[in-house]
C-alpha positions as CSV (number, residue, x, y, z in Angstrom):
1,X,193.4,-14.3,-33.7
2,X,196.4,-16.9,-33.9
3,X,196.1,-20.5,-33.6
4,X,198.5,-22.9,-32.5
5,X,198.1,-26.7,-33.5
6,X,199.8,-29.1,-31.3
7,X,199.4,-32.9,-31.5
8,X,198.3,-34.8,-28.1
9,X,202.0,-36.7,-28.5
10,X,203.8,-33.5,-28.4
11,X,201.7,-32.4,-25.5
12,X,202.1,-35.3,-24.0
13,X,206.0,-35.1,-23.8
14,X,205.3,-31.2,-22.7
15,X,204.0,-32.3,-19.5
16,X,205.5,-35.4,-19.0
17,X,208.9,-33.3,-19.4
18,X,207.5,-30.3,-17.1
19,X,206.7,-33.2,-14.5
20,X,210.3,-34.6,-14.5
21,X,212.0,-31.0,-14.1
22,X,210.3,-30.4,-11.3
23,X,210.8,-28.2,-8.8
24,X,212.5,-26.1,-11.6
25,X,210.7,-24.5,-14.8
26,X,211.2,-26.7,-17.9
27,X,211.7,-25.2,-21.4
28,X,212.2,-25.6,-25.0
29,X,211.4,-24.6,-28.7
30,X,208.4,-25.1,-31.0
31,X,208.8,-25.3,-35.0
32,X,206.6,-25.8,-37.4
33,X,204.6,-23.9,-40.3
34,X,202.8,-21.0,-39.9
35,X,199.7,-20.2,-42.7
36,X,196.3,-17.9,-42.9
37,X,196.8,-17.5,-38.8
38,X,197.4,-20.8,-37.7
39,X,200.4,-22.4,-36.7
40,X,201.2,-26.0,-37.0
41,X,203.7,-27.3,-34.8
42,X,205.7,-30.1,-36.2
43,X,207.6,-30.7,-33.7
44,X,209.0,-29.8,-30.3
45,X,212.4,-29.2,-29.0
46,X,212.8,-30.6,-25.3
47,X,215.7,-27.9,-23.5
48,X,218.0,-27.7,-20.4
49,X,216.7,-25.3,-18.2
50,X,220.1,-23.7,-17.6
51,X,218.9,-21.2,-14.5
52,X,217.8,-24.8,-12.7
53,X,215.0,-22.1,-11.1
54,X,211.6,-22.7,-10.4
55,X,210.6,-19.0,-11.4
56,X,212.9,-18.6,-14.6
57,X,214.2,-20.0,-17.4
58,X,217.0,-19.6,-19.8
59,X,217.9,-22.1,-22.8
60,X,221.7,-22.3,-23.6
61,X,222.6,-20.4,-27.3
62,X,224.6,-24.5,-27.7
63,X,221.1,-26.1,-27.7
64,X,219.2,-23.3,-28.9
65,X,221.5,-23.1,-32.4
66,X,221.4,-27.2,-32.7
67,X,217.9,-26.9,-33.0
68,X,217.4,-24.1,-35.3
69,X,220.0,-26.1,-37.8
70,X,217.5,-29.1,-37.4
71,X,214.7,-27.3,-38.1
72,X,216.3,-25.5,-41.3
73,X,217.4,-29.0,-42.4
74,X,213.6,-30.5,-41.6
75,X,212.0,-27.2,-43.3
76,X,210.4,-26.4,-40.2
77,X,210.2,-22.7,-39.0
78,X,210.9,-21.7,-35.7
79,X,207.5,-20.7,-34.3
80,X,208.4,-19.7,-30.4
81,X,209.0,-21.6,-27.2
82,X,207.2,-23.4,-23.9
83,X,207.9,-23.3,-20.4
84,X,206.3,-24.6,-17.3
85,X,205.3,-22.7,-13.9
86,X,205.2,-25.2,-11.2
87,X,203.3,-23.4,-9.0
88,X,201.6,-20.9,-10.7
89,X,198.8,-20.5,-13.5
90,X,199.0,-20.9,-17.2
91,X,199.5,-16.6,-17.8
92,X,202.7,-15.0,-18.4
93,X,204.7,-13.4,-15.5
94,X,206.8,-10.0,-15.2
95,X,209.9,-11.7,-15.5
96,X,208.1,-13.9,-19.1
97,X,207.1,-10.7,-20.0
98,X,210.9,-8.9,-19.8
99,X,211.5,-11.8,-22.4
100,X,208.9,-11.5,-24.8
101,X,210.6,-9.7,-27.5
102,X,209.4,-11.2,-30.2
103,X,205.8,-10.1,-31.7
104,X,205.6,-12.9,-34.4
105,X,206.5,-16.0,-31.5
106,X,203.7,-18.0,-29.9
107,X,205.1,-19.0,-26.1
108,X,203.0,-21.6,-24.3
109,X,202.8,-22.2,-20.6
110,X,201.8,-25.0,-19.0
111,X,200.7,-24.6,-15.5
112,X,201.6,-27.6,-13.1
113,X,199.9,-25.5,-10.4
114,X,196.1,-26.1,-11.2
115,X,193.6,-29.3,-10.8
116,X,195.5,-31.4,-14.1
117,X,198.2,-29.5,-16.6
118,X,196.8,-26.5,-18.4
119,X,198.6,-25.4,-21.4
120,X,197.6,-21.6,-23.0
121,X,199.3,-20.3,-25.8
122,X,200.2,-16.1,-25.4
123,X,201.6,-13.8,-28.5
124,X,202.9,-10.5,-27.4
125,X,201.8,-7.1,-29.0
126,X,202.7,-4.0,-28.1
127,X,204.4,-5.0,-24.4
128,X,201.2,-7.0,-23.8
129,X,200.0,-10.6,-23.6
130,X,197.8,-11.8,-26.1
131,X,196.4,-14.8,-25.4
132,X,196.2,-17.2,-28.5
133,X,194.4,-20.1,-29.3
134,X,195.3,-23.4,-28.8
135,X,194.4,-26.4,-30.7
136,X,195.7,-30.3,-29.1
137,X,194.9,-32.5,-32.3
């Protein structure tokens, strides 16, 4: 099973971000290094949310494209992305699923809807949700 490694400041700025797009979805990129099954994020890309919808979410190609040319130049790999549901749990919906395309990405969801945040990491396998685990250090 995957691993994902995220450090409490990155999760930190996860939620706090998710908390200040609300009522909308919040969104944005994870990079890092991936080795044995376990992947280390180094750091986290914060993103516009440019459906402004509290049940979607799309990042612009603009900001998506800046941050892969700062992760190249840092020597980070891109590892997936992270959204928040406002009002529903930490699992993916039909509309994440119609978006999960790619089977080596780790996507985390962070639920806003539940008693406190709750982030769960998901890879996607043959058209299903796999959840992951995932690792706040």
């Amino acid at each position: 099973m995957t691993a994902v490694r995220l450090k409490r400041a990155d999760y930190d700025a996860i939620v706090a971000r998710a908390r200040s797009c609300l009522p909308n979805e919040a969104c944005g990129l994870i990079a890092g290094t991936a080795e044995g099954g376990v992947k280390t994020v180094g750091k986290i890309y914060l993103m516009s949310n440019t459906d402004e919808s509290p049940e979607r979410f799309s990042i612009s190609p603009e900001e998506q494209l800046a941050a892969v040319k700062d992760m190249r130049a840092d020597g980070l790999a891109p590892l997936g992305n992270f959204h928040s549901h406002p009002s529903t749990p930490a699992r993916p919906s039909e509309e994440d699923m119609k978006m999960y395309r790619d089977s080596g990405a780790s996507y985390l969801i962070l639920s806003l809807a539940e008693t406190g945040p709750v982030l769960k990491a998901f890879g996607v396998k043959d058209g299903e949700a796999v959840p992951q685990t995932l690792e706040i250090v």
